[in-house]
C-alpha atoms as a printed R data frame, in Angstrom:
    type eleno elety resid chain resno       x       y       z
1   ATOM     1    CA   UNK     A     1 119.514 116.872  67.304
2   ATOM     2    CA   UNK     A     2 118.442 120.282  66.303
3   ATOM     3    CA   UNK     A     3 114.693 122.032  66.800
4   ATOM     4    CA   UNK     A     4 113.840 122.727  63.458
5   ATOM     5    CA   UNK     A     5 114.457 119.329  62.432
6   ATOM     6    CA   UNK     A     6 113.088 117.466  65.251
7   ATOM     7    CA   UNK     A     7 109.302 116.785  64.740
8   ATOM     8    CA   UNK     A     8 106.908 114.830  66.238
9   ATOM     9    CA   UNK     A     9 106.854 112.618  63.632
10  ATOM    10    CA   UNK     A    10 110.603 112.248  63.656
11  ATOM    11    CA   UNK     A    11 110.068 111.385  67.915
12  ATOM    12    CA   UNK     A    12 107.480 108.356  67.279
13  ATOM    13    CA   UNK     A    13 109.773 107.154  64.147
14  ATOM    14    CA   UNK     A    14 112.573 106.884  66.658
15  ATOM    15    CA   UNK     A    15 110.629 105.569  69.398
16  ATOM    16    CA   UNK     A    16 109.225 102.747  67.174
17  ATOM    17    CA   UNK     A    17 112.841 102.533  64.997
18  ATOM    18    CA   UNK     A    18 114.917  99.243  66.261
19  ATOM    19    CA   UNK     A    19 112.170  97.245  68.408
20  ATOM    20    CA   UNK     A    20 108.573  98.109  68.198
21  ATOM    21    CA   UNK     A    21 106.729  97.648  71.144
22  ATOM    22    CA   UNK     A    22 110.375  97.595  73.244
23  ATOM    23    CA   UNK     A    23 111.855 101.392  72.261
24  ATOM    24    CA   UNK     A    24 109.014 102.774  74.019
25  ATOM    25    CA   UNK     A    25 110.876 102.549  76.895
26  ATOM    26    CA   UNK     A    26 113.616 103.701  75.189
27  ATOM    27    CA   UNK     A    27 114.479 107.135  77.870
28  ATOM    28    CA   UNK     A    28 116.760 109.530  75.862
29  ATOM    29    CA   UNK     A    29 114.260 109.536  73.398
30  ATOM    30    CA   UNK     A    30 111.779 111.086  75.688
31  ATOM    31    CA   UNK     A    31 114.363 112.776  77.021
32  ATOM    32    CA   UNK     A    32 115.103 114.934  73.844
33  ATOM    33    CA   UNK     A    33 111.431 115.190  73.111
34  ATOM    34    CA   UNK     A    34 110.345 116.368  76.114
35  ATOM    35    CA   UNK     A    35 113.030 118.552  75.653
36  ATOM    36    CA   UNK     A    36 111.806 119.653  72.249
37  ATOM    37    CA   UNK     A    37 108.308 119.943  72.738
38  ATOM    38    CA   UNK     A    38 107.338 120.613  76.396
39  ATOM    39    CA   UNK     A    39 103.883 121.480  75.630
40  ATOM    40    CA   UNK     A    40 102.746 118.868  74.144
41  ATOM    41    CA   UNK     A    41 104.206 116.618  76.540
42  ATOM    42    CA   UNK     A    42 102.598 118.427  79.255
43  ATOM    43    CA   UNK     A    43  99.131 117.565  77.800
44  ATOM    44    CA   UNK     A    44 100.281 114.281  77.648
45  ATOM    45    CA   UNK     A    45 101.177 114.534  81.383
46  ATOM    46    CA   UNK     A    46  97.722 116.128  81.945
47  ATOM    47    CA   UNK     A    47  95.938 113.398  80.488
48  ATOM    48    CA   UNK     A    48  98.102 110.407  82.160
49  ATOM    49    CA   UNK     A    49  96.954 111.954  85.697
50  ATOM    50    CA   UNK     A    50  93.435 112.362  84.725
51  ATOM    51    CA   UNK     A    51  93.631 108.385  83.859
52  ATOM    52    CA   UNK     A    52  95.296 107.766  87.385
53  ATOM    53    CA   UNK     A    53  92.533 110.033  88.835
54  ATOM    54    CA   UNK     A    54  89.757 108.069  87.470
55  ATOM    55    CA   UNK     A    55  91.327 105.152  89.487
56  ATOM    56    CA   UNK     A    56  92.410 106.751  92.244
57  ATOM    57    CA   UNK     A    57  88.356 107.176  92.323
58  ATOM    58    CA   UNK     A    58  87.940 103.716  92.843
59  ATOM    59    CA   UNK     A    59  90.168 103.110  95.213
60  ATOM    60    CA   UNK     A    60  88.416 106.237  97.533
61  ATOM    61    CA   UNK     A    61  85.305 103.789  97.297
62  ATOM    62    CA   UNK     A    62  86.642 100.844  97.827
63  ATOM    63    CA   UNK     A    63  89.424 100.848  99.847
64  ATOM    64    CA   UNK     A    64  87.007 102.085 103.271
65  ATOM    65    CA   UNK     A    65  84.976  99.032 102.388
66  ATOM    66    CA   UNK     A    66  87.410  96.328 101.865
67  ATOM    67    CA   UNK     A    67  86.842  95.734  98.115
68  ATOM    68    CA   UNK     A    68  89.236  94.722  95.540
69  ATOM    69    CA   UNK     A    69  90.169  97.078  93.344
70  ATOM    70    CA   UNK     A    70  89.890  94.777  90.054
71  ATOM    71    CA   UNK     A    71  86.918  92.357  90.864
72  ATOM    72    CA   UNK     A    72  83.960  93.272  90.275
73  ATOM    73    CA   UNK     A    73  85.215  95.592  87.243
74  ATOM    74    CA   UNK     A    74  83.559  99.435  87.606
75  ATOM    75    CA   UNK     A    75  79.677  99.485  87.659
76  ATOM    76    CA   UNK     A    76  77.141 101.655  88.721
77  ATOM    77    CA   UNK     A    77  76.018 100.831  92.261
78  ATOM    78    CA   UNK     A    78  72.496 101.364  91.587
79  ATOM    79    CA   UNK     A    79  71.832  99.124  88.908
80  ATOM    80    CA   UNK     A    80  75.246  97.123  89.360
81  ATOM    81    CA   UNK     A    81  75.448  97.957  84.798
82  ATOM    82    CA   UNK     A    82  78.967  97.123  84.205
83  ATOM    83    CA   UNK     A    83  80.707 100.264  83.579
84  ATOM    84    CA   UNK     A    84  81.864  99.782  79.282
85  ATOM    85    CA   UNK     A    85  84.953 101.267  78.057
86  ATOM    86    CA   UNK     A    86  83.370 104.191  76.213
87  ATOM    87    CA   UNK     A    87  81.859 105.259  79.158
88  ATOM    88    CA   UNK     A    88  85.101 105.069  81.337
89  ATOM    89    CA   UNK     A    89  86.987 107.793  79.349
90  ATOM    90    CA   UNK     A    90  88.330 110.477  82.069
91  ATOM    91    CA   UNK     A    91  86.382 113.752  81.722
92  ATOM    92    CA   UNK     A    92  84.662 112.649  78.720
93  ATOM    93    CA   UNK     A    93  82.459 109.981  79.303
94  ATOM    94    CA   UNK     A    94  81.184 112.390  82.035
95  ATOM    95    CA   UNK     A    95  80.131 114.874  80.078
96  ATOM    96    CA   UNK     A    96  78.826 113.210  77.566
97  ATOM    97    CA   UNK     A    97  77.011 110.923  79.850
98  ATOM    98    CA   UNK     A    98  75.759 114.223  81.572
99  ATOM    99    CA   UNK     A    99  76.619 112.949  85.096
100 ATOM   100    CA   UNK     A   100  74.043 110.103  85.303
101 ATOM   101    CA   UNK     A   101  74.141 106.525  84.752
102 ATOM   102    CA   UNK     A   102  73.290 105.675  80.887
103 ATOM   103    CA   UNK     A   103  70.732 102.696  82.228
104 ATOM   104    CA   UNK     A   104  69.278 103.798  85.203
105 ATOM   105    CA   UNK     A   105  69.726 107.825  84.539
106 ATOM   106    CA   UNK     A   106  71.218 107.370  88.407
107 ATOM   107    CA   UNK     A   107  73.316 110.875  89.405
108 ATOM   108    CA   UNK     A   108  77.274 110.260  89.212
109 ATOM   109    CA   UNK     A   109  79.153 112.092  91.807
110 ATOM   110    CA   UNK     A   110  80.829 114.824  90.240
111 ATOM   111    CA   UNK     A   111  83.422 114.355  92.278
112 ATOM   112    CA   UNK     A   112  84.974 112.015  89.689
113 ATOM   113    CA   UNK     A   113  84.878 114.175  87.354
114 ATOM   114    CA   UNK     A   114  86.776 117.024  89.715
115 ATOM   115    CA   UNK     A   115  88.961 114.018  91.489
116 ATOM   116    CA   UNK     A   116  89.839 113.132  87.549
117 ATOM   117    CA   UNK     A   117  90.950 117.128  86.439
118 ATOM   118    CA   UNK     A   118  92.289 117.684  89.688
119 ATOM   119    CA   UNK     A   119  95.080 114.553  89.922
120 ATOM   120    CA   UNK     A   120  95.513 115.781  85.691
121 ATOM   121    CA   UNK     A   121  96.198 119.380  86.612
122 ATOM   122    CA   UNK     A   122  98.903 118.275  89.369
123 ATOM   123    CA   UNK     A   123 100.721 115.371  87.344
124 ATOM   124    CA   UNK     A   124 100.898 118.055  85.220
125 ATOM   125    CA   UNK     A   125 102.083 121.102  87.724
126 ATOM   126    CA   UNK     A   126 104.632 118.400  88.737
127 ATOM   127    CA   UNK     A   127 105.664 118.098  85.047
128 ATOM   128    CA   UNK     A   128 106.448 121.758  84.646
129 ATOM   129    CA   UNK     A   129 108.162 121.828  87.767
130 ATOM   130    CA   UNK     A   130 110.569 119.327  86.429
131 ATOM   131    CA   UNK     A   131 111.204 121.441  83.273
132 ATOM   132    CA   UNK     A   132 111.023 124.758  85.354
133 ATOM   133    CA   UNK     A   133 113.930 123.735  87.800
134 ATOM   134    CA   UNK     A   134 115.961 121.515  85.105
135 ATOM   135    CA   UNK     A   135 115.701 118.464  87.571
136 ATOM   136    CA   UNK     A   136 116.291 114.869  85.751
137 ATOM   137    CA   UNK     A   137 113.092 113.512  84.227
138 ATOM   138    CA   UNK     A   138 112.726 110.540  86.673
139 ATOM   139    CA   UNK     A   139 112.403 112.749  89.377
140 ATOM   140    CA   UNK     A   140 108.816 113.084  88.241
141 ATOM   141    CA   UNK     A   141 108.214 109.811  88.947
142 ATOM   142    CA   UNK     A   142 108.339 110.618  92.568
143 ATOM   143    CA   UNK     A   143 105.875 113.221  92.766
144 ATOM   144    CA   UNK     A   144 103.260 111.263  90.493
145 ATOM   145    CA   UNK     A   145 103.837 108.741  93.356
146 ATOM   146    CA   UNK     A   146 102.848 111.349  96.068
147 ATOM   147    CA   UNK     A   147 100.278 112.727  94.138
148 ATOM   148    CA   UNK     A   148  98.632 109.614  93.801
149 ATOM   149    CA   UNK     A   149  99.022 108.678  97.461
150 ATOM   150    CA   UNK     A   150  97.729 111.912  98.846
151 ATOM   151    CA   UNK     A   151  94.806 112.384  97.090
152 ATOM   152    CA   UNK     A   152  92.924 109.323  97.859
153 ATOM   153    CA   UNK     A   153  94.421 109.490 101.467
154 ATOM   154    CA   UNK     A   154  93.278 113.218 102.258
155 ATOM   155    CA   UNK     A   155  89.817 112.000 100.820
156 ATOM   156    CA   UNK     A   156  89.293 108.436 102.516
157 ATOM   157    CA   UNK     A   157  90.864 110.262 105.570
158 ATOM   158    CA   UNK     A   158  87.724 112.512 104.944
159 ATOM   159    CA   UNK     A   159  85.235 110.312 105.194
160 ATOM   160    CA   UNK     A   160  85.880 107.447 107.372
161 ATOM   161    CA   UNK     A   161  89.045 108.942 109.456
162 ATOM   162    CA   UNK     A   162  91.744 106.895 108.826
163 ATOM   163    CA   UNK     A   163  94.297 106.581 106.353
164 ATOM   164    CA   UNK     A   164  94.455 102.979 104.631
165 ATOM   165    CA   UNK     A   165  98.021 101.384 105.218
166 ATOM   166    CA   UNK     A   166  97.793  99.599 101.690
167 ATOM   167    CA   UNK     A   167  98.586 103.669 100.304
168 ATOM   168    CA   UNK     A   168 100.973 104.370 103.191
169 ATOM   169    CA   UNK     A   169 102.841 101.132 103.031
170 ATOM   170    CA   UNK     A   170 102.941 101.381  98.988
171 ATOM   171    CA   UNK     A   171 104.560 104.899  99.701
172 ATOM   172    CA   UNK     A   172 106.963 103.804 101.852
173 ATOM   173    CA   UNK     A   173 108.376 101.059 100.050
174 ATOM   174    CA   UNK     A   174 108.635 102.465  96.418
175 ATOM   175    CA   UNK     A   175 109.869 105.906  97.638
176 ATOM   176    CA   UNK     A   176 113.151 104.569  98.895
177 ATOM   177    CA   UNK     A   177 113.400 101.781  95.753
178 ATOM   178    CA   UNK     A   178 113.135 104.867  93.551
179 ATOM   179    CA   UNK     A   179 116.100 106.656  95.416
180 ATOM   180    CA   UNK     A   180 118.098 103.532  95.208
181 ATOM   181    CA   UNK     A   181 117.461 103.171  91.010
182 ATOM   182    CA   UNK     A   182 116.523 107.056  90.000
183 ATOM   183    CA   UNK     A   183 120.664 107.028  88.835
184 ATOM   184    CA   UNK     A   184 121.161 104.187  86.797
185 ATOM   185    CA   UNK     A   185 119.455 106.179  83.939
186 ATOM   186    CA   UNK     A   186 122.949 108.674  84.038
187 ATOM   187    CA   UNK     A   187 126.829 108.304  84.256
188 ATOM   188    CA   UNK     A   188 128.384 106.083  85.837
189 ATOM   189    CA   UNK     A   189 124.923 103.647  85.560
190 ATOM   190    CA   UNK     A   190 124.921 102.834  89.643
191 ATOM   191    CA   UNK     A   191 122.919 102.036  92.506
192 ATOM   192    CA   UNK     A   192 122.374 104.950  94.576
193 ATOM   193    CA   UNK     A   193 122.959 103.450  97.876
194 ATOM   194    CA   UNK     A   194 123.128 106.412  99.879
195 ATOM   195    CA   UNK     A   195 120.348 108.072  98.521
196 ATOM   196    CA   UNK     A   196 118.304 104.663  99.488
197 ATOM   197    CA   UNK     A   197 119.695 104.934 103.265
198 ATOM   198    CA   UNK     A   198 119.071 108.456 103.194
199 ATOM   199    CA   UNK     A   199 115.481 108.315 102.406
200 ATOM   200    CA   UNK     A   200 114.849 105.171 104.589
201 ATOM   201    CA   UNK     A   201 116.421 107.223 107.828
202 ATOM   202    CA   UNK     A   202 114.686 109.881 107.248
203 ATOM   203    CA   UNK     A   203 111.187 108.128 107.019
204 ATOM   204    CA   UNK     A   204 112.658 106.505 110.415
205 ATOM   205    CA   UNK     A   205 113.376 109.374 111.890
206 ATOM   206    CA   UNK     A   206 110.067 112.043 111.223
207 ATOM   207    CA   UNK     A   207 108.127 108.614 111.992
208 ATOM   208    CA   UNK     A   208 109.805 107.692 115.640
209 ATOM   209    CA   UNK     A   209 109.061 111.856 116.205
210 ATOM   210    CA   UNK     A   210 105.621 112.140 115.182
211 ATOM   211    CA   UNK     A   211 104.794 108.969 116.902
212 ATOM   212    CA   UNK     A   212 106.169 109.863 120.111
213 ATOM   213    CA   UNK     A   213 104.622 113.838 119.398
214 ATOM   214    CA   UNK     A   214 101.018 111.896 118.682
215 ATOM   215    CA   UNK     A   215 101.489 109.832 122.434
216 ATOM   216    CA   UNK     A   216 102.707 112.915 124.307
217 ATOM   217    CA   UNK     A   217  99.705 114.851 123.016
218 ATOM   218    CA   UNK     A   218  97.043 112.201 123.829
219 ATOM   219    CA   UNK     A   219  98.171 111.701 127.224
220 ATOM   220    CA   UNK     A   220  98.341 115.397 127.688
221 ATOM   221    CA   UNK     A   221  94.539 115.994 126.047
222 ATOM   222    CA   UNK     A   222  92.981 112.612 126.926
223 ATOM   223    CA   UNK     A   223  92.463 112.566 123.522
224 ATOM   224    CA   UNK     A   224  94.466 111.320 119.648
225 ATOM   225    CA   UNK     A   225  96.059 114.233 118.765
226 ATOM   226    CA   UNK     A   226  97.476 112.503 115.487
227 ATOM   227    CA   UNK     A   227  96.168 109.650 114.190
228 ATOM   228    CA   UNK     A   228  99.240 106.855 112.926
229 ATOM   229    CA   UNK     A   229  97.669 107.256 109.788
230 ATOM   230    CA   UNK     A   230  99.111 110.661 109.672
231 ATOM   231    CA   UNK     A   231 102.008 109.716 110.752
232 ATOM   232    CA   UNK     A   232 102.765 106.740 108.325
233 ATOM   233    CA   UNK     A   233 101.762 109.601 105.593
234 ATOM   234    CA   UNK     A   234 104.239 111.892 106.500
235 ATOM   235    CA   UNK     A   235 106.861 109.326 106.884
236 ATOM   236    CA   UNK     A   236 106.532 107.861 103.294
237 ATOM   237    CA   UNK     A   237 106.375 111.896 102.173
238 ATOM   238    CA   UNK     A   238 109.757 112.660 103.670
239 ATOM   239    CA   UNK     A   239 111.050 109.191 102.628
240 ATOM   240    CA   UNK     A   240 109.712 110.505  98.671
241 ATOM   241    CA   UNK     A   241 110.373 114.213  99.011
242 ATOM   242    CA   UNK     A   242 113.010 114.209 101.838
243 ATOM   243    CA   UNK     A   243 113.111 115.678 105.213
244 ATOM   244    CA   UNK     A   244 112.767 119.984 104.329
245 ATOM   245    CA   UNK     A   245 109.846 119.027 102.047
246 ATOM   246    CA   UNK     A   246 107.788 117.488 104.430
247 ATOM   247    CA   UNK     A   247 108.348 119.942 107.020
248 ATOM   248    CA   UNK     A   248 106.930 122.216 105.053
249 ATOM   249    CA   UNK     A   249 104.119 120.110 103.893
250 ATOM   250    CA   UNK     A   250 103.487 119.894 107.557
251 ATOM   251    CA   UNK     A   251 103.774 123.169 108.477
252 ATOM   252    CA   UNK     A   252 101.658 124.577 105.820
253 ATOM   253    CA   UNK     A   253  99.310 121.949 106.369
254 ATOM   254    CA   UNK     A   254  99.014 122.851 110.105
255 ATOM   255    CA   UNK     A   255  99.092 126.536 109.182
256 ATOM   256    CA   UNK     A   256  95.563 126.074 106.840
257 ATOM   257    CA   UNK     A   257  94.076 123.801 109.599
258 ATOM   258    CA   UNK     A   258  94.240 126.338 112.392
259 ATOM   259    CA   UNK     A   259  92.685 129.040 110.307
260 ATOM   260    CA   UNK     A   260  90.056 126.614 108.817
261 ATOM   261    CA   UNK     A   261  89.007 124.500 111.805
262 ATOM   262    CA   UNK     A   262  87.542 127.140 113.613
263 ATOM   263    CA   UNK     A   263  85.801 129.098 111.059
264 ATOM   264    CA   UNK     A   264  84.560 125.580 110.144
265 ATOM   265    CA   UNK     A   265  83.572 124.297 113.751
266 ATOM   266    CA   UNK     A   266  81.460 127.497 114.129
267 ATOM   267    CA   UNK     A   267  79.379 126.740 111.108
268 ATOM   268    CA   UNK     A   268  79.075 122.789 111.937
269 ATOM   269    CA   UNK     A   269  79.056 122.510 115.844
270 ATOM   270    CA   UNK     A   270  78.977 118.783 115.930
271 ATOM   271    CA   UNK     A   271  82.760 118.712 114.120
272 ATOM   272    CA   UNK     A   272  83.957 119.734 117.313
273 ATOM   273    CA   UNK     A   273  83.125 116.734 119.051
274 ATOM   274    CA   UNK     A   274  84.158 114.767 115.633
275 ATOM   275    CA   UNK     A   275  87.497 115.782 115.595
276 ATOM   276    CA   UNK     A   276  89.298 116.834 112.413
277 ATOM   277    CA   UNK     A   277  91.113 115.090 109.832
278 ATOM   278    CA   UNK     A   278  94.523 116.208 108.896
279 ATOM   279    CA   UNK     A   279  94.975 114.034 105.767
280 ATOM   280    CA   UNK     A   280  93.195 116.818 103.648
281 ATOM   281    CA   UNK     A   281  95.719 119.255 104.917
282 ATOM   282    CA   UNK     A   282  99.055 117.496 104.534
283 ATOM   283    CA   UNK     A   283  97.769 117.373 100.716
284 ATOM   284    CA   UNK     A   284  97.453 120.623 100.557
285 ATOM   285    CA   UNK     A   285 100.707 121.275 101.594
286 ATOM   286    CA   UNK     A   286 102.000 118.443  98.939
287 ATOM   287    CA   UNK     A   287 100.369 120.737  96.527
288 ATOM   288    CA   UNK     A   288 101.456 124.177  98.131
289 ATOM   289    CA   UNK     A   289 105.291 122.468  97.811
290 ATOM   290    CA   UNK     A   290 104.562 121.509  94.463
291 ATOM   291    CA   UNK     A   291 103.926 124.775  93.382
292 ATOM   292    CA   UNK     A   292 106.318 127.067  95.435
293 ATOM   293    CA   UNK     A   293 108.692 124.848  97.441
294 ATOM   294    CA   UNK     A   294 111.785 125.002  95.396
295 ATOM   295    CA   UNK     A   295 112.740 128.479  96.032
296 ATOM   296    CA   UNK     A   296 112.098 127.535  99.189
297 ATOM   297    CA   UNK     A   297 114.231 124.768  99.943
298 ATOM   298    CA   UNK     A   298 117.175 126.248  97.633
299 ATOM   299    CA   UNK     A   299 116.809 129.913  99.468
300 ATOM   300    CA   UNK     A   300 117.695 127.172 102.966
301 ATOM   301    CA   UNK     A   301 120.051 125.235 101.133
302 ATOM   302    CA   UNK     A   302 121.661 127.210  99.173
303 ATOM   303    CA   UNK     A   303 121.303 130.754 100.661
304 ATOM   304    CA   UNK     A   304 124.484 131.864  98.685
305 ATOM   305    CA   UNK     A   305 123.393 131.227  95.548
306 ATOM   306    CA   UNK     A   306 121.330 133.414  93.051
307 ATOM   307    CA   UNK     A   307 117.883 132.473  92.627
308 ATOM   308    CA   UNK     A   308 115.826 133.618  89.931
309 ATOM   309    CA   UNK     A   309 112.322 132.043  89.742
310 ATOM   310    CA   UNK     A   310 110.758 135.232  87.525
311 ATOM   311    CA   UNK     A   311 111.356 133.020  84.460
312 ATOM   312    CA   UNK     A   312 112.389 129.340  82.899
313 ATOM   313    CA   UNK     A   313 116.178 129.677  84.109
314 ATOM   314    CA   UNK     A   314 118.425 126.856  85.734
315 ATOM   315    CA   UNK     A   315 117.838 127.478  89.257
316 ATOM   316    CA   UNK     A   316 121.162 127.272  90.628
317 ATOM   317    CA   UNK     A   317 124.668 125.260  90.001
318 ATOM   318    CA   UNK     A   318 123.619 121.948  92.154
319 ATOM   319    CA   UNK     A   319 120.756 121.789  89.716
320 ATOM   320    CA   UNK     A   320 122.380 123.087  86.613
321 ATOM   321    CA   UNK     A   321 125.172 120.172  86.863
322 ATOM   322    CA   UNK     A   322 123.127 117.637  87.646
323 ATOM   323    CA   UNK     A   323 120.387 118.174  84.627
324 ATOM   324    CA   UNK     A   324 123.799 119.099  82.029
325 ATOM   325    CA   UNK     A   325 125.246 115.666  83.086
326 ATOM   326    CA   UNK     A   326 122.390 114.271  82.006
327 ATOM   327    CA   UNK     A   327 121.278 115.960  79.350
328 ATOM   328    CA   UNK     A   328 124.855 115.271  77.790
329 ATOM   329    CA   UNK     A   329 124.027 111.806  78.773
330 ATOM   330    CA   UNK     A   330 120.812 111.891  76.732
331 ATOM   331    CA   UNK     A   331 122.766 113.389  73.472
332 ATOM   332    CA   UNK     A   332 125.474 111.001  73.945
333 ATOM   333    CA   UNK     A   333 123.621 108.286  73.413
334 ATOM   334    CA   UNK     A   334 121.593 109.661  70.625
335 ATOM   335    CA   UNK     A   335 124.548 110.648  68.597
336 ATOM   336    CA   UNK     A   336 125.494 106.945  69.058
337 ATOM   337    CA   UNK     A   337 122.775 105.674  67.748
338 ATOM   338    CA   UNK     A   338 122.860 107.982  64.882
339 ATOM   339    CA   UNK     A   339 126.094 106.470  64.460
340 ATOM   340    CA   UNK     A   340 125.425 103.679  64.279
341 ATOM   341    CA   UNK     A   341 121.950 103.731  62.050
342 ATOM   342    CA   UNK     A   342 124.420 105.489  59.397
343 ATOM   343    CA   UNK     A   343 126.876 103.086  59.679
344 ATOM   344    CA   UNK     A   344 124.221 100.145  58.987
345 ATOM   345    CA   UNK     A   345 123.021 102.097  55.719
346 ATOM   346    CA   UNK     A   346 126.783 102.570  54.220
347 ATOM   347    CA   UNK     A   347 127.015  98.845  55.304
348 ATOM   348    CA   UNK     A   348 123.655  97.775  53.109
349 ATOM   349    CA   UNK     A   349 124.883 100.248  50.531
350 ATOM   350    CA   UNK     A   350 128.278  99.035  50.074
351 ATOM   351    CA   UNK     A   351 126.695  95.497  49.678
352 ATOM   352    CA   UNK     A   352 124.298  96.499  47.565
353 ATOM   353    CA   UNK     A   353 127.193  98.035  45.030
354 ATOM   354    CA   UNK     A   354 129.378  94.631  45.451
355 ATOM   355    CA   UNK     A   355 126.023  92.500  44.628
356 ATOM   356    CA   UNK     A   356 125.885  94.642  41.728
357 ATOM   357    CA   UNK     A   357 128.737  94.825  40.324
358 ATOM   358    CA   UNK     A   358 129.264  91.061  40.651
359 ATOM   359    CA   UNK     A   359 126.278  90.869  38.601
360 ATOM   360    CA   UNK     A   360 127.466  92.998  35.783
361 ATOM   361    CA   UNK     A   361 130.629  90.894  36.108
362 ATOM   362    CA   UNK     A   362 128.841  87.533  35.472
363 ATOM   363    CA   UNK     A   363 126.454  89.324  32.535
364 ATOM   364    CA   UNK     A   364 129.964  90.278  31.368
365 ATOM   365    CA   UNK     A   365 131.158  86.864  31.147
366 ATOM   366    CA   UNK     A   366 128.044  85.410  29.927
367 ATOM   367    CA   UNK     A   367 127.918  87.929  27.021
């Protein structure tokens, strides 16, 4: 499938082409899209996260106060006005709406609208870091996953000091069931049993360690030096991202909290006796990885090889094989069902020429 003949148009045609409402799941068509027009599909990626974000919203309000996230549907919680669908768009209905209520002129937070841009801007960041590094496309599953545990965790962690298990928990299941199915997508179609074991030990393993770190440290300060909630976080990160990932989450995380605590403690004197919350920080580092972490963990992985991050290049030849296989994958199957399509038409043409010429026989007769 060549560029210059490859058009938007020609993508939703295919996506729509053998079962409408069924191809859209259809993955090597996205995959040669995507491939085709990364800009656009970056947008797209922008404006999925800012949809997420607007949700992840509600959950950093309701979670801390034991709501469901479904019933009562959004509404403002001054006049309880039921929230329409207009007025629900991400970014949007905020600005149009001029950040107050459209019954009770009540101020709206901006914080949803900066929660909204901000998950948007990093679903997309992960998107480009996808394309950037040539990884397979359901990798970015995984980091939408993290994005959209993090943020709501580093901002309930904010305000109430604890970190809801129902966002841990949901990170530490799906991150290994990803691992497990994130192959079945390429050659030869299997389970990816180790990569399920590895993430689970892992997860085990930075969990029993920050655990026992967070007892030593309170019976050594008479005082929680790491909440579980912390812990549980990290875990399902290095179960998602895997074990050099979250140390450096953590250790950029820790980094920005010893230069910011103090500044912060001398404005605000009563944070001292507080404490600090390290949510905020380990999402920081998500999005410091996010940004800069693959030359990172290739340069410790893969010292020998030759890294060149100064442009849109394959990375090195652990990625380069893995995104070829499938990306010949994706082409594979698109040539088949090229095939195939053709084949159908020659099929409806060659009966088409045998219906006709039976008719001309029987005119022939009849004359």
């Amino acid at each position: 499938m060549q560029s210059s003949s490859y058009s938007i148009l020609t993508f939703f045609q295919d996506l729509f082409a053998d079962a409408p409402g069924i191809a859209i799941f259809n993955p090597y068509v996205f995959a040669e899209a995507i491939h085709e027009y990364p800009v656009f599909f970056a947008f797209v990626a922008f404006w999925f996260g800012c949809c997420i974000g607007s949700f992840l919203n509600v959950c950093v309000y309701r979670l801390p106060l034991g709501m469901s996230l479904v019933s009562p549907p959004s509404h403002c919680t001054v006049c309880n006005h039921k929230i329409s669908v207009w007025e629900n768009i991400p970014i949007f209905s905020y600005l149009c709406l001029r950040g107050k209520c459209r019954w009770c002129r009540a101020p709206i937070s901006p914080r949803y609208l900066i929660g909204e841009m901000l998950v948007g801007l990093m679903y997309m960041a992960s998107f480009v870091y996808v394309l950037r590094f040539h990884l397979p496309l359901p990798a970015m599953f995984v980091y939408f996953l993290t994005i959209s545990v993090a943020y709501p965790a580093a901002l309930i962690d904010m305000k109430v000091r604890l970190i809801p298990n129902e966002l841990t928990y949901s990170l530490l299941i799906l991150a290994p069931l990803y691992h497990l199915v994130h192959g079945i997508g390429l050659p030869p179609h299997l389970l990816d049993w180790r990569g399920f074991l590895i993430s689970i030990v892992t997860a085990g393993l930075f969990g029993t360690l920050l655990t026992l770190f967070a007892w030593l440290g309170e019976k050594a300060m008479k005082r929680e030096a790491f909440g579980l909630g912390d812990v549980k976080l990290i875990a399902g990160l290095s179960a998602a991202l895997g074990a050099l990932p979250a140390l450096w989450i953590m250790l950029s995380g820790s980094l920005i909290a010893v230069v910011f605590m103090p500044i912060y403690s001398l404005r605000h004197p009563k944070f001292r006796r507080r404490g600090f919350a390290f949510g905020p920080f380990l999402a920081i580092g998500l999005g410091l990885w996010l940004l800069f972490g693959i030359p990172f963990t290739d340069a410790v992985l893969y010292p020998d090889m030759d890294l060149d991050i100064s442009a849109i290049s394959f990375v090195n030849d652990h990625h380069v094989n893995h995104y070829d296989r499938y990306r010949e994958h994706v082409r594979e199957v698109l040539r088949e069902q090229e095939e195939r399509r053709n084949r159908e038409e020659e099929e409806k043409e060659r009966m088409e020429e045998e219906r006709l010429q039976q008719e001309a026989e029987e005119y022939g007769i009849e004359s």
